[in-house]
C-alpha positions in Angstrom: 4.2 -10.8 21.1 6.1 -13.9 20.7 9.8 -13.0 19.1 9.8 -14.9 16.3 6.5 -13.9 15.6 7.7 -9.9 15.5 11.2 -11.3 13.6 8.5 -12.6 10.6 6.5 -9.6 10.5 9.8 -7.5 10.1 11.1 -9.7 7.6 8.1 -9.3 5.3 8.2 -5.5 5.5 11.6 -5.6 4.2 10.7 -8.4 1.3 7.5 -6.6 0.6 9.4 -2.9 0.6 12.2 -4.6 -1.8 9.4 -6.1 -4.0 8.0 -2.9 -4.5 11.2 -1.2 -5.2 12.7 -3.8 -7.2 9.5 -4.1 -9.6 9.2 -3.4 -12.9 5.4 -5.0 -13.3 2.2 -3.1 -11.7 0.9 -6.3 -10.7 4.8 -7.0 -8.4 4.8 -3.6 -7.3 1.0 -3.9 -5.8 1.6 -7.4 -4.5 4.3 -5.8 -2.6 2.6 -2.6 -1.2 0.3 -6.1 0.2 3.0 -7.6 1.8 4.1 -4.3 3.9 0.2 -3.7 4.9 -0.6 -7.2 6.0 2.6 -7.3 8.1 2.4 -3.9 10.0 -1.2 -4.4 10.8 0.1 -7.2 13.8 2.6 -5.1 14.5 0.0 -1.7 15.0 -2.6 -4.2 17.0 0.0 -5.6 19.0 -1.1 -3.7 22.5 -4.7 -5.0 22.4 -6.1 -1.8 23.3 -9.4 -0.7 21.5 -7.5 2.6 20.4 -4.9 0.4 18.9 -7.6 -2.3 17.2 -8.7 1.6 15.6 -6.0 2.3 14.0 -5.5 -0.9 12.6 -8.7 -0.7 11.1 -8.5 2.9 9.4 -4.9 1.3 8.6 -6.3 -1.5 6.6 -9.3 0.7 5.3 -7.5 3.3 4.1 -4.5 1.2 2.6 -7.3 -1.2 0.8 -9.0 1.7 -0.8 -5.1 3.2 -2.3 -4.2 0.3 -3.5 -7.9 -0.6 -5.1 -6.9 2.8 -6.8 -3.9 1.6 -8.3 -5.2 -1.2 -9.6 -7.6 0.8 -11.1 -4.8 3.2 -12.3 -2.4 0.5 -13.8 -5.8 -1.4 -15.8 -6.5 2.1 -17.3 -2.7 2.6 -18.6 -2.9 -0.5 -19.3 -6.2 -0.1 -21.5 -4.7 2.6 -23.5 -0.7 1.6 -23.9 -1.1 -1.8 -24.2 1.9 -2.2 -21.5 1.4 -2.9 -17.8 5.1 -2.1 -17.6 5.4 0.9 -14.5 7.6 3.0 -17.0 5.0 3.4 -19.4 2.5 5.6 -17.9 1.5 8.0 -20.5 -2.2 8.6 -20.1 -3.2 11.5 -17.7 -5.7 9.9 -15.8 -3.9 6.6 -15.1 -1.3 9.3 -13.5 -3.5 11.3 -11.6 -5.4 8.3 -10.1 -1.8 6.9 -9.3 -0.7 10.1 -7.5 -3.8 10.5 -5.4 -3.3 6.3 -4.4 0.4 7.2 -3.5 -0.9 9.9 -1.4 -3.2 8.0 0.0 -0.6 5.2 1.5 1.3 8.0 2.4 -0.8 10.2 4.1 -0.2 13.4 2.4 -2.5 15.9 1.8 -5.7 16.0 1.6 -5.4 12.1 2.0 -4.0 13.1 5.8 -6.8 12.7 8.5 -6.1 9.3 9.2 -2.5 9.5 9.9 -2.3 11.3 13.1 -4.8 8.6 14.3 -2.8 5.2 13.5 
């Protein structure tokens, strides 16, 4: 992989990890947990093995599906508060749809059996 190419894909998981830390706004914090899985994917495939294509697609897969979840999570709080602000997340199921998205991108059980793969 060409250098500079790596250097930019580095670069936008540290923007897209400081976006999502930083943000105060559903809509920033999602954009960011985008950033950080369109840059890592080139960095999984790098080794064009089919094993490594593989996990890059349950990688996608998976992180598409968490963060269609929190969408759906912060539209729902944002249905019932009338804030899309992250502090504000009051109704239960906005909560528990955000906890099982969370550990989805993180791989925690029972949302594990595609992280010992990628």
């Amino acid at each position: 992989m060409n250098p500079y190419a790596k250097l930019t894909f580095f670069m936008s998981l540290m923007l897209g990890t400081t976006i999502t830390a930083s943000s105060n706004h559903w809509a920033s914090a999602w954009a960011g947990l985008e950033i950080n899985t369109l840059a890592i994917i080139p960095l999984i495939s790098k080794s064009h093995h089919p094993r490594a294509i593989e996990a890059a697609i349950k990688y996608f897969l998976v992180q598409a599906a968490a963060s269609t979840l929190l969408l759906f999570s912060s539209m729902i709080n944002a249905w019932h508060t009338g804030q899309w602000d992250i502090t504000q997340l009051n109704h239960p199921t906005s909560s528990l749809l955000l906890t099982a998205a969370i550990a989805m991108k993180l791989g925690l059980v029972p949302f594990h059996f595609w992280f010992p793969e990628v």
